[in-house]
C-alpha positions as CSV (number, residue, x, y, z in Angstrom):
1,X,196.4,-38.9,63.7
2,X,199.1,-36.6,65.0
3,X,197.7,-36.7,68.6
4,X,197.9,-40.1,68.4
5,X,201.7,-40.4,67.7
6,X,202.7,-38.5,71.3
7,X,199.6,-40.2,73.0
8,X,201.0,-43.7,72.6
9,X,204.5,-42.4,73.0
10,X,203.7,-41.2,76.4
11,X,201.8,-44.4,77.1
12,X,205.3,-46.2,76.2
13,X,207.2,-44.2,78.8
14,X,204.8,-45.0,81.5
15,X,204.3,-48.8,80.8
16,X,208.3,-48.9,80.9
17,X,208.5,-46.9,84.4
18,X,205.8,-49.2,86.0
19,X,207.9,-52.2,84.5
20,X,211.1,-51.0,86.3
21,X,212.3,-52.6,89.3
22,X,211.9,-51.7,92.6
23,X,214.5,-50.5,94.5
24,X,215.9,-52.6,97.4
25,X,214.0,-51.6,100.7
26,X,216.6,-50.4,103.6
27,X,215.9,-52.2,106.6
28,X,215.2,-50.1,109.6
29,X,217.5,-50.6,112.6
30,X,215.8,-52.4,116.1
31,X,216.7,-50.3,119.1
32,X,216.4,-51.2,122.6
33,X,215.3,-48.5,125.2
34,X,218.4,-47.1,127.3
35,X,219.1,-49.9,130.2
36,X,217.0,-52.2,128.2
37,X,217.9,-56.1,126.4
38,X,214.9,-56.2,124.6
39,X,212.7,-54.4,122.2
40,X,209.4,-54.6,120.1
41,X,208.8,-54.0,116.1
42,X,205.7,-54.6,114.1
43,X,203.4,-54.3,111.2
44,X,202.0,-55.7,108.2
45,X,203.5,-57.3,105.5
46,X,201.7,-58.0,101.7
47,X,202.0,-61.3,100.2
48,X,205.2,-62.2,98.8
49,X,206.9,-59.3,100.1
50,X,209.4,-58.7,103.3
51,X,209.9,-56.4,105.8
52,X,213.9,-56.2,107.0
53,X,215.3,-55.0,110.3
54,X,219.0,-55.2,111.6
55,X,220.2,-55.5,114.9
56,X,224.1,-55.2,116.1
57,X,225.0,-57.5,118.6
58,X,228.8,-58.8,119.6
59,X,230.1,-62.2,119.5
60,X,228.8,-64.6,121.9
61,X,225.7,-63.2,123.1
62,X,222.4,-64.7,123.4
63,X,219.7,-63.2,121.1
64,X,215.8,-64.5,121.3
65,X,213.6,-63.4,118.6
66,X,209.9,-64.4,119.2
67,X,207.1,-63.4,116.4
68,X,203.2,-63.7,116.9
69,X,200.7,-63.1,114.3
70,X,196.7,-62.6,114.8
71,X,196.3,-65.0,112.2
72,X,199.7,-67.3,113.1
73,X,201.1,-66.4,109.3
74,X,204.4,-64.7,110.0
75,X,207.8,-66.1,110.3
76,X,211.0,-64.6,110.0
77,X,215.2,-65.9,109.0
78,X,218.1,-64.3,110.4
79,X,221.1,-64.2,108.6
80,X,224.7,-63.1,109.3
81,X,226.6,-60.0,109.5
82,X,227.9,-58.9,105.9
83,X,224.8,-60.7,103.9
84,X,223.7,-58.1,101.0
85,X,220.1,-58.0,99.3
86,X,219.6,-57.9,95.8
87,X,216.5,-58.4,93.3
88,X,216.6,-61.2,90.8
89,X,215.0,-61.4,87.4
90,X,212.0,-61.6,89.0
91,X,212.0,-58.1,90.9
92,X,211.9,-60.9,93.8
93,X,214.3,-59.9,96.6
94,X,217.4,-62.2,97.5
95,X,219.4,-62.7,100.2
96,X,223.2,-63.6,99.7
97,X,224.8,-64.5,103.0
98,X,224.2,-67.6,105.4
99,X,221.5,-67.7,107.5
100,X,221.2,-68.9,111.3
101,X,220.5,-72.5,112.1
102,X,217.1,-72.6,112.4
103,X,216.0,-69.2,111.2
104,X,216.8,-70.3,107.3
105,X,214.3,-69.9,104.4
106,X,212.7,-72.6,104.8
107,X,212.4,-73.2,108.1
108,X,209.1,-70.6,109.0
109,X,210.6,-69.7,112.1
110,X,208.7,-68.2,114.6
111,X,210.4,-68.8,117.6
112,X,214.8,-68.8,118.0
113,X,217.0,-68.4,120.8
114,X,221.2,-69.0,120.4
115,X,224.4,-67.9,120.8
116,X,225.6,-65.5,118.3
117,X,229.1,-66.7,116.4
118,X,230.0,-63.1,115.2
119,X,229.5,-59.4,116.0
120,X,228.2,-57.5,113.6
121,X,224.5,-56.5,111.8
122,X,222.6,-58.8,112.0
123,X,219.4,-59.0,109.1
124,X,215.8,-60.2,110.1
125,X,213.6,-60.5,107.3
126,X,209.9,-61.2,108.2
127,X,207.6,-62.5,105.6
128,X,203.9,-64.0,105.4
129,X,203.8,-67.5,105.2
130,X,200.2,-67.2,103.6
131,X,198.6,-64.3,102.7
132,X,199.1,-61.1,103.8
133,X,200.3,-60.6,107.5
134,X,199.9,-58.8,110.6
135,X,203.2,-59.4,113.5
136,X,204.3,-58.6,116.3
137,X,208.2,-59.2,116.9
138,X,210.2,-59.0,120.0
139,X,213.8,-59.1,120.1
140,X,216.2,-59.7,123.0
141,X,220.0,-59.5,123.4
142,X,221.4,-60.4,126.8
């Protein structure tokens, strides 16, 4: 009986660190080549989870953002300069800021191109809209 005292003691502490939230995923910068207005990012994203990219861009220019998927299951938002991300109850990542017209949650945008109102960072978050999902996402500024 003593072994199993520290047994399920130990079993506690590990059930409690697989229960703890996962910390809030930087999102990795999208560079352009030198002399270059566009650039490429990709990979795979699991079911219900995000990847995040930022790109700084100034007031008035004109970004495109085009995404392609083998199996046509990506889209992506964009939202403004100064949004933060934060988990809810859920563990579920949330986005507080405003996104683009267009590019919003619930719009499974795969395709925008407009005028940007601000400079700033801008976020992109890609997500699967079934499934998991393969992209491919090219970004221009001109």
């Amino acid at each position: 009986m003593r072994i199993a005292a520290p047994f399920f003691l130990c079993l506690f502490f590990l059930m409690c660190g697989a229960l703890a939230a996962d910390p809030i995923p930087t999102p990795r910068p999208i560079y352009f080549a030198t002399g270059s207005t566009k650039g490429t990012v990709g990979g795979h994203v699991l079911r219900g989870e995000r990847a995040l990219y930022t790109i700084t861009a100034a007031a008035g220019q004109t970004m495109t953002v085009t995404i392609t998927a083998p199996e046509g299951n990506a889209a992506f938002q964009i939202y403004l300069p100064g949004t933060t991300i934060a988990r809810d109850n859920d563990g579920i990542l949330e986005f507080k800021g405003t996104a683009l017209p267009g590019a919003g949650e619930t719009d499974d945008a795969t395709r925008w191109s407009g005028r940007l109102p601000q400079r700033g960072t801008y976020l992109i978050v890609v997500g699967g809209t079934r499934g998991n999902a393969g992209y491919t996402m090219d970004v221009k500024i001109e």
